[in-house]
Structures are given as structure tokens and as C-alpha cells.
VEXSENU-64540 format. One record per residue: x, y, z of N, C-alpha, C in turn. Coordinates in steps of 0.2 Angstrom, whole numbers, plus 5000, padded with zeros to 4 digits. Layout:
REM VEXSENU-64540
XYZXYZXYZ
...
***
This chain:
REM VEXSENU-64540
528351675035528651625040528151615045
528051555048527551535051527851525058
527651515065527951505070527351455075
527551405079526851385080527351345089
526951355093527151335099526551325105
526651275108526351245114526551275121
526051315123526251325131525651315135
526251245138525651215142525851235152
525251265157525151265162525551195166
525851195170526051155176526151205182
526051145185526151165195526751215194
527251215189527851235191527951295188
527451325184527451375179527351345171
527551395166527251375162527951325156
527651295154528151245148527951275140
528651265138528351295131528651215127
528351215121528851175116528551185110
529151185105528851215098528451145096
527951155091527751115087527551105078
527551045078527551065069526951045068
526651085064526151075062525551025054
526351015052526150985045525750925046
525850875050525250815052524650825052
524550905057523950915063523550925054
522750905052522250915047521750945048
521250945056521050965059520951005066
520551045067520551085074520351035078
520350975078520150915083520750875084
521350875077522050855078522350885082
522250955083522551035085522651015093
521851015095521350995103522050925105
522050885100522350835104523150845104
523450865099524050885102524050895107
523750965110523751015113523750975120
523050935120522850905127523550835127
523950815124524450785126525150815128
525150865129525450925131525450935141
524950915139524650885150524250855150
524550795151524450765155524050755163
524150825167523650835170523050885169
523050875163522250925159522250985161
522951035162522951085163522751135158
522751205157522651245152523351235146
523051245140523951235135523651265131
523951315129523851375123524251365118
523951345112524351345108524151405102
525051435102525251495096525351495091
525151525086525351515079525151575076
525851615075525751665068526351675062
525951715058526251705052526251775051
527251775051527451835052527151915050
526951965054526652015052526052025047
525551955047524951955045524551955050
524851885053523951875059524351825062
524151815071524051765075523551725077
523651685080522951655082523151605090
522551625094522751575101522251535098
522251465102521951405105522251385109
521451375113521451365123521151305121
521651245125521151175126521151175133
520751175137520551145144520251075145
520751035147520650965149520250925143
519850915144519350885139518850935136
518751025139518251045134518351085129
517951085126518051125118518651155117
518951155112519551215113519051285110
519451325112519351405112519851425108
519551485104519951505098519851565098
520451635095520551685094520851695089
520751735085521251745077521151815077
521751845075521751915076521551935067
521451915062521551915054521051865052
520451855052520051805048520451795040
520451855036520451855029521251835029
521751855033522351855031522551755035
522251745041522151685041521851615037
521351635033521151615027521451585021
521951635020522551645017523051565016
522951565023523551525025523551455026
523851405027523751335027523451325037
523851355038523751355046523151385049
522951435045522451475048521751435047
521851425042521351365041521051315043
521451295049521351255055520951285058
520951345060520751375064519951415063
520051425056519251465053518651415054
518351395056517851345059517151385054
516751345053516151375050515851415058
515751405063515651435069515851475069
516651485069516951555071516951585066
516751555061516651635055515751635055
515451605058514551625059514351605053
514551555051514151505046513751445048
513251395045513051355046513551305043
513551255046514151215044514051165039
514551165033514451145026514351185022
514151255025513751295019514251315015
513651355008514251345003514251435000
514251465006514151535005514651565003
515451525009515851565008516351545005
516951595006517551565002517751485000
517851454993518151384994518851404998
519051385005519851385008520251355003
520251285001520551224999520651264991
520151304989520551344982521051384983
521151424988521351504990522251454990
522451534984523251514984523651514990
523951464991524451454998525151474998
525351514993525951514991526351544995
526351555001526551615005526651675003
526451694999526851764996526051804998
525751775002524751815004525051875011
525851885012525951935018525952025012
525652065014525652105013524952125006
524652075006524152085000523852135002
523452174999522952224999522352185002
521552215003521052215006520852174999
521052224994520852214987521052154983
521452104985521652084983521352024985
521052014991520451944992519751944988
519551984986518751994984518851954976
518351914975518151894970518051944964
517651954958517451984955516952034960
516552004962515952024964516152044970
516652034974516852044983516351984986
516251934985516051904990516551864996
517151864990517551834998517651885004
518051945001518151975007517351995013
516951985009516251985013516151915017
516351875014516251825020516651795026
517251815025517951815027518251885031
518051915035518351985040518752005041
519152045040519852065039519752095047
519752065052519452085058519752025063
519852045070519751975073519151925072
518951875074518551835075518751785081
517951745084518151725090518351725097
518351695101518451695107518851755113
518751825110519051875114519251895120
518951835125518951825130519351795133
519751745126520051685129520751685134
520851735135521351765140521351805146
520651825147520351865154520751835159
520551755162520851745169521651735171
521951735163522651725161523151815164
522651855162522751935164522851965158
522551935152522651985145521851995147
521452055144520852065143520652075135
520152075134519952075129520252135123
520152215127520452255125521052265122
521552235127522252215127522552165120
521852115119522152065116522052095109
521452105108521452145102521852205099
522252215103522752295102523252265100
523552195100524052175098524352165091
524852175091524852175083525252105082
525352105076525352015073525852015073
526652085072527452045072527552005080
527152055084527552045090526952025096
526451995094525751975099526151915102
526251875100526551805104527151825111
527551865108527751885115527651915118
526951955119526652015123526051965126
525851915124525551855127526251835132
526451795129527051775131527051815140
527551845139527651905144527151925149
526651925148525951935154525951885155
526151805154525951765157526351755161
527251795160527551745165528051705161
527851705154528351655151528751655143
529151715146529351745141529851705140
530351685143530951655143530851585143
530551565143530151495140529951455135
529551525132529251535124530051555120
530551585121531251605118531551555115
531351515122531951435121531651385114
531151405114530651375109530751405099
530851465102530851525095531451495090
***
């Protein structure tokens, strides 16, 4: 089961509203959502995980790049959503290259919660070698926020949205949304 929410920065605290994802194609579809979420080019994070696999932030700031953190590369891989998110960048490939896993093959059927390590690798293990069962990404992306790096990486994937959530201030916000 997937969860996917916008919580965007105002003067007055923070806003949450859930969002669907089945439109969004691109991390550049993602970026604009996100950035029409404020209007006044505030910070907007947007959350999405898939229960007790993996999470993932993305940080749009006005108009720059969004920022990314996945807590599960291989287990977001998986998924139609994660997908969005795996950038040849953030997995430290040249972009186009044909080194790693084809995504667009990889079964989607939801049933990728609880797979084994063993269960991604080709004959040969090249996927799980080019896909990290590890976070990937912008670690930092919540330093100013008051999550650290340390902090963000210790979270586990049932319950990281709400422990984000909650340090920012905006637990009961994100609830109204859940």
C-alpha cells in the first residue's frame, strides 16, 4: 500500500494534502506539482512510502532542483513510485546507461513487500549490484528542517513519515491527510 502526501511550508505553519500520483510520469512532473503546492516558492516536501519497504522525501525549493532521499534504492526499484524517484544521478550512473537494471521490466505487482535480498539479482546478481539495498541520495535533505542526517537514516519505512512528520511540527496535519 502506497501513501504519498505534500507538505508544503507557509507563514503559518506547515499544510499538508494528500496526492495521487497516477498522472505524475516524471521527477520533473513531481518538481511541479510540488512547486504548485506554493505559491509563494516556499519549501514542500513531498512523502511517499510503501508500507514497511521504503520511503522517500523530495524537497522542491522555489525553482531549484528538487532534492531527493530514498531510504531502499532496490526496494524502491520495485515499485512504480520509486521509480520516479531513482534518477540515473541518484543511483551514480551516466544517464541512458545501459548498465543497470531495465526499471520498466521489473514486476510491479505489489506483492515486491517482504522479498528477500535474493530475490532481486539476476542470474548473475547484476541487478542487486547496481540497485542498493541502502539509502541513496540527498541525506541531508532535512538538516535545516531539524532531522539530521543520522536521525533520517535510522528511520524505518513503517513509521518514517510520521517521525518526519512530528519534528517538523506537523503531525496533525499530515493525519488529516492519512
Amino acid at each position: 500500500m502506497y501513501f504519498a502526501a505534500l507538505l508544503a511550508r507557509t507563514e503559518d505553519g506547515w499544510e499538508a494534502s494528500d496526492t495521487e500520483l497516477d498522472d505524475v510520469e516524471t521527477l520533473s512532473d513531481l518538481a511541479d506539482l510540488a512547486r504548485e503546492a506554493s505559491p509563494d516558492e516556499d519549501t514542500v516536501l513531498v512523502l511517499i512510502e510503501q508500507e514497511d519497504a521504503w520511503f522517500g522525501v523530495v524537497r522542491v525549493d522555489g525553482e531549484d532542483d528538487p532534492r531527493i532521499y530514498v531510504s531502499d534504492a532496490a526496494a524502491a526499484a520495485r515499485s512504480a513510485y520509486g521509480e520516479l524517484l531513482l534518477t540515473d544521478e541518484l543511483l551514480g550512473r551516466e544517464p541512458g546507461a545501459d548498465d543497470g537494471p531495465d526499471l520498466d521490466a521489473l514486476d510491479l505487482d505489489g506483492t515486491e513487500d517482504g522479498e528477500s535480498e535474493d530475490d532481486d539479482e539476476d542470474e548473475d546478481g547484476s541487478a542487486a549490484d547496481a540497485v542498493p539495498h541502502s539509502p541513496v541520495g540527498d541525506s541531508e535533505i532535512l538538516d535545516d528542517l531539524g532531522i539530521g542526517e543520522k536521525e533520517l537514516r535510522s528511520l524505518d519505512a513503517d513509521d518514517a513519515l510520521s517521525a518526519i512528520a512530528e519534528a517538523l511540527g506537523a503531525s496533525e496535519v499530515l493525519e488529516t491527510v492519512r
